[in-house]
N, C-alpha and C positions, 0 to 999 in steps of 0.2 A: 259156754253160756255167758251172756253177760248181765250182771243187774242193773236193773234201770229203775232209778230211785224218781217217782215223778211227785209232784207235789200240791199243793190247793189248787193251781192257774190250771192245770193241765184236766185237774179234774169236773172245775167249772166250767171251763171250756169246751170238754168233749167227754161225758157222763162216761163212755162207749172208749177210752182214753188206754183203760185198764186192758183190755182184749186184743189189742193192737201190734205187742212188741212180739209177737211170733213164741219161738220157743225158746224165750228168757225168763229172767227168774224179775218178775216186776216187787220196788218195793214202796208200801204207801208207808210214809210216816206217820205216826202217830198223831202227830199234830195236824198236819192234812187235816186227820178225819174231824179231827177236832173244829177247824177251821170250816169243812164245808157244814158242818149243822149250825154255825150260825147264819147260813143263807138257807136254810131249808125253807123257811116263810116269804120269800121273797117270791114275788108273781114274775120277774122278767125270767129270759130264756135263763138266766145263770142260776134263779132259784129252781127250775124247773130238772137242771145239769145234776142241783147237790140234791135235791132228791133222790132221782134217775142212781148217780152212782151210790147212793146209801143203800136204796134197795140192792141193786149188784153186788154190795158190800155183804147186806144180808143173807141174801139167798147161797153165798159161797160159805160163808159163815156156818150154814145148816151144812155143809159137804165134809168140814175138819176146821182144824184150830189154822184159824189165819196166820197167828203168831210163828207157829210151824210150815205154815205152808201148803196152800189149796191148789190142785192141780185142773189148772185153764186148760178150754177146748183146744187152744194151739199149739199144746204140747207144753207150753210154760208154764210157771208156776208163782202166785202170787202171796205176799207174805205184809204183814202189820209189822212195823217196826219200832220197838219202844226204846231201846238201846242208843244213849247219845254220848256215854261217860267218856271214851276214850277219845274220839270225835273231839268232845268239847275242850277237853287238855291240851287240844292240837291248834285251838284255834287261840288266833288274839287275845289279850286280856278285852281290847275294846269291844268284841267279838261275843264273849263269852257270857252276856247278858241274855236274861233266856227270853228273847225276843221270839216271835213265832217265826221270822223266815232263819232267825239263828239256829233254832230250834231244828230244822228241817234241815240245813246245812250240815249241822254237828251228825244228825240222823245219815245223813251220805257216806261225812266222812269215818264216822263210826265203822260203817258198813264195809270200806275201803281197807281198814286196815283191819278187817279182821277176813277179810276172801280175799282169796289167790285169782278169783275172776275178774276179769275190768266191770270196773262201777261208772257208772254215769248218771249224772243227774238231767232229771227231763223237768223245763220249765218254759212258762213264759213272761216271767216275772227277771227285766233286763239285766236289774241291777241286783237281785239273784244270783245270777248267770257271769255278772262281774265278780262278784264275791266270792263266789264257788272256784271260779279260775284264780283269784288272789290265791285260794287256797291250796292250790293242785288238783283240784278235781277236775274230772272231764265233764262237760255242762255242754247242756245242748236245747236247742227252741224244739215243737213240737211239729214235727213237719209231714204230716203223714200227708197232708192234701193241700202242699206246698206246689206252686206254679211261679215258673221263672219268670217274674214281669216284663223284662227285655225281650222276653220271647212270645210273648201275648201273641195269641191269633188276632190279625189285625179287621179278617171278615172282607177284604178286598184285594186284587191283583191288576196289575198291569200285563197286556199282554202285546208287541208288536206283532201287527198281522197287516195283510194287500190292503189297499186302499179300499176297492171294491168290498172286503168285510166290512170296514168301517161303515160306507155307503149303506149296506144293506140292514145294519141294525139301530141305525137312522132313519130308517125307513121303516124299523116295527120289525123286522124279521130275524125271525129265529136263526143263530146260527152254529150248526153242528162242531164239537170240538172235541178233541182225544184228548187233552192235559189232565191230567190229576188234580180236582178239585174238592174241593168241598161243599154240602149241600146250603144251598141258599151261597155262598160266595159272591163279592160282586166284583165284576170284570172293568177293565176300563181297556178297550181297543183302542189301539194308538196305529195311526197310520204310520208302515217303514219309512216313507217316504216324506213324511209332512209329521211333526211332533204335534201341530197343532191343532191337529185332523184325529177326532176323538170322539167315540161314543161309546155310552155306559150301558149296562146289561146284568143279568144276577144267572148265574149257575144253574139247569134242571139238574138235579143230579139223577131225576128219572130217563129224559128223555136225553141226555149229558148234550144241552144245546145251552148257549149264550142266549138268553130270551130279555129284551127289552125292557125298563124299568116301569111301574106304573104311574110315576109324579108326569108320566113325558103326556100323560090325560088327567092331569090334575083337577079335579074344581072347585070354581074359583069358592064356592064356600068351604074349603080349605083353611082361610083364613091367613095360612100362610103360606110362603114360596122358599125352596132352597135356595140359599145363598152359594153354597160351594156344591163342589160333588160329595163329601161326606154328608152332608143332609140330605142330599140327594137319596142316597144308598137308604139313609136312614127312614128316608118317610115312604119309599117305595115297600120297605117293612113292614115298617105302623100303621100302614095302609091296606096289605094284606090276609084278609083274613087267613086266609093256609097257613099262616105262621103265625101259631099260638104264643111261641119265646122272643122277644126281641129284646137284646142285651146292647146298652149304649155306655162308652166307654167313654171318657176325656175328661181334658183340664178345663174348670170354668170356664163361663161362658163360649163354648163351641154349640150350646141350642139344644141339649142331651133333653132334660125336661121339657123348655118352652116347644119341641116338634111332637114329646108325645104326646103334650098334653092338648096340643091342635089339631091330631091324630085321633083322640081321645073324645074331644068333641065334637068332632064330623063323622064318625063312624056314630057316635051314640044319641047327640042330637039332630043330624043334617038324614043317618043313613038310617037307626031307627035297628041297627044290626046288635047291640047293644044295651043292655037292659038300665044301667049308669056306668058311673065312674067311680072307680072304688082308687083313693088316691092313700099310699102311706109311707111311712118315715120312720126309722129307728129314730127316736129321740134322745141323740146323743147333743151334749152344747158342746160348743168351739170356744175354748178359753175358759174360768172362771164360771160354774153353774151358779143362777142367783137363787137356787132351792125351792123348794114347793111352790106349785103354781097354784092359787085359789079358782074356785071354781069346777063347775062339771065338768066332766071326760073334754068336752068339744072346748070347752074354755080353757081348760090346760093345754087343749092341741095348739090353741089359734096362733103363738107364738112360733113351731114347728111348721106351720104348711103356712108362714108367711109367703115362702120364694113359690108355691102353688098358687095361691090366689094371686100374687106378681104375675104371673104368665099367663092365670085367664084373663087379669084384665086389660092386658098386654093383647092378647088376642081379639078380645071383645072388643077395644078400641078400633085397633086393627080392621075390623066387622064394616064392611060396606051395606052388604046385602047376606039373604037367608032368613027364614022364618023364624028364628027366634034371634033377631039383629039385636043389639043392644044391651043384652044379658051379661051381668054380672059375676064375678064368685062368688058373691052373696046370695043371691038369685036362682044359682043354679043349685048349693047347698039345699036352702027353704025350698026347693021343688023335688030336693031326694034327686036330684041329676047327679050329683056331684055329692060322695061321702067320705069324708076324710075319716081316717082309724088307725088309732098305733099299732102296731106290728105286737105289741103284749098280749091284745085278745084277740088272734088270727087262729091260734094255736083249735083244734077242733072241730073250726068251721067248715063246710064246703058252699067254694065259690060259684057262684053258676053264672054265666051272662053277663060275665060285668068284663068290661077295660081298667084290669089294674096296674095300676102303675106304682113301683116301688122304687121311689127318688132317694141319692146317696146309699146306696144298696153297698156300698164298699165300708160299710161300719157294719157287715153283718160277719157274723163267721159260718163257713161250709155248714153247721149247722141246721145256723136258724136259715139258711137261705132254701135248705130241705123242705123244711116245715113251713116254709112258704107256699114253693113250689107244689107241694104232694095237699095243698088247702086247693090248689086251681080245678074245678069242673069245667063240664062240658059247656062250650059257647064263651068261655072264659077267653082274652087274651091279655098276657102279662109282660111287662116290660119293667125291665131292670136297668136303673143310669144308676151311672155314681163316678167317680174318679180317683182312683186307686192310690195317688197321694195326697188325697187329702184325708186320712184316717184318724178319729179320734176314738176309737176302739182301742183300750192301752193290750189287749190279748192279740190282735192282730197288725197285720201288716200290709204292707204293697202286693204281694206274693201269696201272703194266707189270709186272704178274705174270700171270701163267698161270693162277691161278683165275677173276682179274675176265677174262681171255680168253677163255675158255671160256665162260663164264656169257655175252657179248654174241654170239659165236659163234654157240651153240647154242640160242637163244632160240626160232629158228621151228622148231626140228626136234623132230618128236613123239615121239622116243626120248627124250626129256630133258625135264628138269621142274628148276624153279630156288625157292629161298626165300631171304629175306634177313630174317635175326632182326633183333628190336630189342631185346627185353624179353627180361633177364634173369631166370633162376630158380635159379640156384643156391646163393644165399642171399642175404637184404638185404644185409650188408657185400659183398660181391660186386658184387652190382649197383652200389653208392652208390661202389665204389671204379673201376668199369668207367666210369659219366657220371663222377665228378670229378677221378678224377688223370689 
């Protein structure tokens, strides 16, 4: 068996943290627990986590003495650790101040030299994780629903085939194929003969045929037009109804929001399929937070869904023609078309009828991206952009966030269809500043 000493991150992070290491002996520090009751009053997902694990704390609590040792469904056994004396002897004089992550540290290596079984510490607290290795301990991040980013499902294929295929799905026609795909996939036919003899098509994984995109019958109250073939792929999606999940992946400015939110408007004001738009944003800042925002719920958002109402009205300009030409995000707000809401009070709800869109979805963790997902009703469709390095979530990362989760998740499931931009469009400096800084 091995102890696995995890500590405050692990437990705000994933309430359910505790239950996970199999048939080991898990240990909480003392301080931990100490540390999650001061988030217990907290409304976001992390106050919601220290509750979540207090009660778990409790209810094992009524089974035996934690101190001693309570025996988990997975054969392990979980234990309160108060013991830091020896630990702390061991460590740096500069070390040796009872700081709370010192605190937790001392609690590890306590534990280390008094069992004969390898100890490791579980966190995701970095510089933690540096300390703990200064000190000879094994430290480790918490990786249970960790996904390799290099290996991201990208949601599209190249395939060389006869010219004649080419021809025929150019033409609207279905074309049968034996490869091993995945459902919603999208294909790009490349003629053997000609590289630049090319037509695109998305996976049945019902009828396992290459079937034609929907942008190739676009209209024109769309608003907007693909630029590349990833928006392509992408708005044939958002334009879908049969496909409840649409997960868009990339680096700024590749058009991840500005296509759903076009998507978004012509399905719910142009088709009428759609009851509004329910638009939301974890409310994380980029750089220095300038601290409470005055004003009601919708006044504290306005700052957050700036780069939303950029894209309506970006569209709305855009707007030649269509019955409601000339509209606003301000406009479409005051009509209830369009409701912006933090992702804080989703928790509960059930969505019914709306086009939601959940922009920067890579600051969420597997988590909250659950507690999103299982909020979605019937006539609901949900789309998830975000760009995996750009994370200002200090618990997660490129690999453990909730978008790239999702995305390897739901790969084989024919409700759901994935892209992954490359190619920026939002203007040359844009792009030249996205590949160089």
């Amino acid at each position: 068996m091995t102890n696995f000493v995890i500590d405050t991150t692990i437990l705000l992070y994933d309430a359910q943290a505790m239950f996970t290491f199999g048939a080991n002996k898990v240990v909480i520090p003392i301080t931990a627990i100490e540390d999650i009751d001061r988030f217990k009053k907290d409304v976001s997902e992390t106050g919601r986590n220290a509750r979540q694990a207090s009660r778990y704390l409790d209810a094992l609590r009524r089974k035996g003495s934690l101190v001693d040792g309570v025996e988990l469904d997975g054969g392990g056994k979980l234990f309160v650790r108060t013991s830091i004396e020896r630990g702390q002897k061991q460590m740096a004089l500069s070390l040796q101040q009872r700081s709370r992550d010192n605190l937790i540290l001392a609690t590890a290596l306590d534990l280390k030299l008094e069992s004969d079984e390898p100890t490791v510490l579980i966190t995701k607290d970095t510089y933690l994780r540096i300390k703990g290795d200064a000190l000879g301990l094994t430290v480790e991040d918490y990786e249970s629903e960790r996904v390799d980013i290099e290996e991201l499902y990208a949601g599209m294929t190249e395939m060389k085939v006869e010219s004649g295929m080419v021809d025929a799905l150019v033409d609207e026609l279905s074309i049968p194929i034996h490869e091993r795909l995945f459902a919603n996939q999208y294909v790009t036919f490349v003629d053997d003969e000609n590289a630049e003899h090319v037509a695109y098509g998305r996976f049945d994984i019902e009828k396992r045929v290459v079937a034609p995109l929907l942008p190739g019958k676009t209209p024109v109250n769309l608003r907007v037009t693909a630029r590349n073939r990833e928006q392509a792929f992408a708005l044939d999606a958002l334009l879908d109804d049969s496909i409840g999940l649409v997960t868009l992946v990339g680096k700024a400015g590749t058009g991840k929001t500005l296509l759903a939110v076009a998507a978004s408007i012509y399905k719910t004001v142009d088709e009428n399929v759609f009851g509004r738009i329910l638009v939301s944003r974890p409310t994380l800042p980029m750089g220095q937070d300038i601290g409470y925002l005055p004003g009601t719920v919708e006044e504290k958002l306005t700052p957050w869904m700036y780069p939303i109402a950029d894209n309506v009205e970006l569209i709305m300009r855009n707007e030649t023609r269509g019955r409601r030409g000339g509209r606003g995000f301000r406009e479409l707000v005051d009509m209830g078309i369009l409701v912006v809401e933090p992702l804080t009070y989703i928790r509960g709800r059930s969505i019914q009828n709306q086009y939601l869109i959940v922009d920067e979805a890579q600051n969420l963790t597997p988590h909250e991206i659950k507690t999103v997902l299982t909020r979605v009703g019937d006539g609901t469709k949900i789309v998830l952009t975000g760009d995996p390095y750009q994370i200002d979530n200090p618990y997660i990362d490129s690999s453990s966030n909730g978008l790239t989760f999702v995305v390897e998740k739901f790969k084989s499931e024919r409700v759901s269809a994935h892209i992954t931009f490359s190619k920026g469009e939002r203007s040359v400096l844009s792009e030249l500043a996205a590949n160089l800084l």
